[in-house]
C-alpha positions in Angstrom: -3.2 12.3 33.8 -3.0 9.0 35.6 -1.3 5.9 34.2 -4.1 3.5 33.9 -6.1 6.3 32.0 -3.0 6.9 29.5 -2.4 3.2 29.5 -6.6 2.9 28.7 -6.6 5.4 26.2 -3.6 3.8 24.5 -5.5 -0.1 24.2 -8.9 2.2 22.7 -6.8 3.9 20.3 -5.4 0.6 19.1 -8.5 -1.1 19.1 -10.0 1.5 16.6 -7.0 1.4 14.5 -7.8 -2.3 14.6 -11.0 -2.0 13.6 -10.1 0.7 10.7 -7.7 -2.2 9.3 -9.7 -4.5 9.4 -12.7 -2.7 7.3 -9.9 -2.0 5.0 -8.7 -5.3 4.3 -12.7 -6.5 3.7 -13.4 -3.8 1.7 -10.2 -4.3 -0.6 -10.2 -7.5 -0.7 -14.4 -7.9 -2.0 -13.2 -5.2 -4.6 -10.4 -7.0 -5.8 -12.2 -10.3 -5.8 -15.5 -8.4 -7.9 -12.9 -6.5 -10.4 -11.2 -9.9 -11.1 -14.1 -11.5 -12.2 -15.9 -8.8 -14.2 -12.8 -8.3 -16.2 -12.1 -12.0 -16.4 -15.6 -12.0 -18.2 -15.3 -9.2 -20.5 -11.8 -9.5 -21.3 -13.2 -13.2 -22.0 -15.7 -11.9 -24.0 -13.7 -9.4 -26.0 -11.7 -12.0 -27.5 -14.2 -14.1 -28.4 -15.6 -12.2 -32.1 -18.5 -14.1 -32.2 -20.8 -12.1 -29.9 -21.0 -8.8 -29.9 -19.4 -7.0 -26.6 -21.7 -6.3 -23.5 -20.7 -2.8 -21.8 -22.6 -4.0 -19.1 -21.9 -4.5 -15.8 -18.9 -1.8 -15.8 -15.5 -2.9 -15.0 -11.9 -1.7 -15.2 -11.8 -3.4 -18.6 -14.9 -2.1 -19.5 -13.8 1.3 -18.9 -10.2 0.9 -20.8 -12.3 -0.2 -24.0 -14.7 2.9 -23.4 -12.7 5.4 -23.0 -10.9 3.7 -26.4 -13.7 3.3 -28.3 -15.0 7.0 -27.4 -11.2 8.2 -29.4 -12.6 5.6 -32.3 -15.6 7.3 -32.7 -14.2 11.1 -33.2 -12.4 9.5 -36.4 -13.8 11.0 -39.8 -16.7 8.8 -40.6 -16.9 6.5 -44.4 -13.4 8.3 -44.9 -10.5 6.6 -45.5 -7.2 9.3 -43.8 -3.9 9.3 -45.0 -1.4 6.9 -42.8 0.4 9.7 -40.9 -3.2 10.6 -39.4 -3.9 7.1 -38.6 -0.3 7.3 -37.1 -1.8 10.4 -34.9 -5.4 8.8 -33.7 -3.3 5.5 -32.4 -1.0 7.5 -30.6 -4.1 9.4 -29.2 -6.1 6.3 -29.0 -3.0 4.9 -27.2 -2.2 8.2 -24.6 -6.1 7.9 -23.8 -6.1 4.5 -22.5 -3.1 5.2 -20.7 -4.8 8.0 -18.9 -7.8 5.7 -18.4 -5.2 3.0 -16.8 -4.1 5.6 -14.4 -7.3 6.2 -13.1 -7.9 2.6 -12.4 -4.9 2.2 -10.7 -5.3 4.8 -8.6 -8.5 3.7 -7.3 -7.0 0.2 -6.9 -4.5 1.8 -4.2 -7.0 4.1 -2.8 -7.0 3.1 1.0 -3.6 1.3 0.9 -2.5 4.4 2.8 -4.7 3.9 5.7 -3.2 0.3 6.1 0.2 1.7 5.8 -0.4 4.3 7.9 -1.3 2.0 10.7 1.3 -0.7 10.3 4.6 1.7 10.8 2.8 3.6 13.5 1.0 1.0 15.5 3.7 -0.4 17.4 5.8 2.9 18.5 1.8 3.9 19.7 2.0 0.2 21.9 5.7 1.3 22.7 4.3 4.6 24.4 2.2 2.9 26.3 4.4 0.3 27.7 6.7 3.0 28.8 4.4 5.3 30.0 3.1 2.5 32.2 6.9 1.1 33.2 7.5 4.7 33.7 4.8 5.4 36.5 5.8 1.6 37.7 8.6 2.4 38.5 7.5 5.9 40.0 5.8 3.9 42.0 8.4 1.7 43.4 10.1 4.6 44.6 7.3 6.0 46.3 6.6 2.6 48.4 9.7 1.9 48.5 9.0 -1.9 47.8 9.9 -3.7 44.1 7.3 -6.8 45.5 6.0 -8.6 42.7 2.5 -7.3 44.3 3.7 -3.5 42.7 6.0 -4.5 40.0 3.4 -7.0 38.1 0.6 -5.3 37.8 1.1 -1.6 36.4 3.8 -3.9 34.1 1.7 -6.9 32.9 -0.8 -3.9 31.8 1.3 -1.7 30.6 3.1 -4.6 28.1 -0.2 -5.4 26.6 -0.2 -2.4 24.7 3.3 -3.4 22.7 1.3 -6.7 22.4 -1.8 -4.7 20.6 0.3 -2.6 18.2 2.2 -5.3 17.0 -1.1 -7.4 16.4 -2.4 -4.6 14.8 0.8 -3.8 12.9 1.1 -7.3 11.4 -2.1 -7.6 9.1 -1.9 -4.4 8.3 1.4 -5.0 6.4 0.8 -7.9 5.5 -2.4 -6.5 3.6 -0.8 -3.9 2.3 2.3 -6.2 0.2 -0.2 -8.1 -0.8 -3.2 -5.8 -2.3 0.0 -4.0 -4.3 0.8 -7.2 -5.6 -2.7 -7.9 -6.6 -2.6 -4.0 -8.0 0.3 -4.8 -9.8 -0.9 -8.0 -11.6 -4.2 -6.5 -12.4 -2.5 -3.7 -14.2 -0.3 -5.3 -15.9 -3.4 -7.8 -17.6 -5.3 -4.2 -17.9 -2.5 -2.9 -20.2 -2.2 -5.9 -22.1 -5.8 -5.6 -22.7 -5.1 -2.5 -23.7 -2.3 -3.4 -26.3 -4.1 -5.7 -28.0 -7.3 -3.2 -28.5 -4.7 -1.0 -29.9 -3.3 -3.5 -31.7 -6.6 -4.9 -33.5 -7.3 -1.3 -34.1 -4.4 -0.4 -36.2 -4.6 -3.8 -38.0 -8.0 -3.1 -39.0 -7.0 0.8 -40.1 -4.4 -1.3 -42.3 -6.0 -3.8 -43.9 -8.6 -1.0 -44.6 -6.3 1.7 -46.1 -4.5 -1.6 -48.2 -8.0 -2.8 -49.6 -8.7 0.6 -50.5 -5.2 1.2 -52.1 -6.2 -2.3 -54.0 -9.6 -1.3 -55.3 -7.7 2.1 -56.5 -4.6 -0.1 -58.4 -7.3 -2.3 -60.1 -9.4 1.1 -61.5 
């Protein structure tokens, strides 16, 4: 195998690594930019009581207070439960939404491994083909028995563009990647507050409920 072809085949495999990054880092980025706003808006419209809430368009909110309200609609209906199995259908109400948060997140850091993936190994795959290019460089030297700048510079020069490329490629890539877990991270943490405070109205509503009936039955 000859050195420019290695050298070559190096730059092309770098370039498509590139491009693969790049695609990555739109993609993400248009998803996290379309999930902030539609949860933005329903969360929004959740705690405003005055309207009644709009399932549609879907979002990661959206699909916390689905999966939620799907646990509220197994409960008994026009019967009031004893405490201890309100107790129960939070903590099921409250293990379901956790189960739904899970799923979010991990399609929030689906793809993340790609960009990791390609910013620790894009610059050792530069590095090989810098040295395989020095290497037959300096093969070559011996063979002409010259080190005139003519021989030296460029084999070298070529070969040194291929560090050059991984570390450009390795750069956005982590740089994308601390960045979309940071947006993961805040996005999760204002999904499970969402989530809290659906819980929360929930079991305030099954108590005032369960204390009005508990009136109505003092007063007979």
């Amino acid at each position: 195998m000859s050195e420019t072809g290695i050298v070559n085949g190096t730059l092309c495999l770098l370039g498509c690594f590139s491009l693969l990054t790049w695609s990555v880092i739109l993609l993400k980025a248009g998803e996290a930019v379309w999930n902030a706003f539609r949860n933005h808006r329903f969360i929004k419209q959740f705690g405003d009581n005055s309207k009644p809430i709009d399932l549609q368009p879907s979002s990661q909110a959206t699909r916390v207070y689905q999966a939620g309200l799907n646990t509220l609609k197994r409960l008994p209906k026009n019967q009031l439960l004893p405490v201890g199995q309100y107790q129960a259908w939070h903590e099921l109400l409250e293990r379901t939404m956790r189960q739904q948060l899970q799923k979010e997140k991990a399609k929030m850091e689906s793809g993340l491994g790609w960009l990791a993936s390609f910013g620790s190994t894009s610059p050792f795959v530069g590095l090989f083909g810098t040295v395989w290019g020095i290497m037959h460089a300096l093969k070559d030297i011996g063979t002409k028995g010259s080190a005139s700048l003519d021989v030296v510079a460029g084999p070298i020069g070529e070969a040194l563009i291929a560090t050059g490329l991984g570390i450009a490629v390795a750069i956005p890539a982590v740089l994308a990647y601390n960045f979309f877990l940071r947006q993961n991270r805040a996005t999760l943490a204002s999904l499970e507050h969402f989530a809290s405070d659906f819980l929360h109205d929930t079991m305030q509503h099954h108590l005032l409920q369960h204390t009005e009936n508990e009136n109505v039955h003092a007063h007979i």
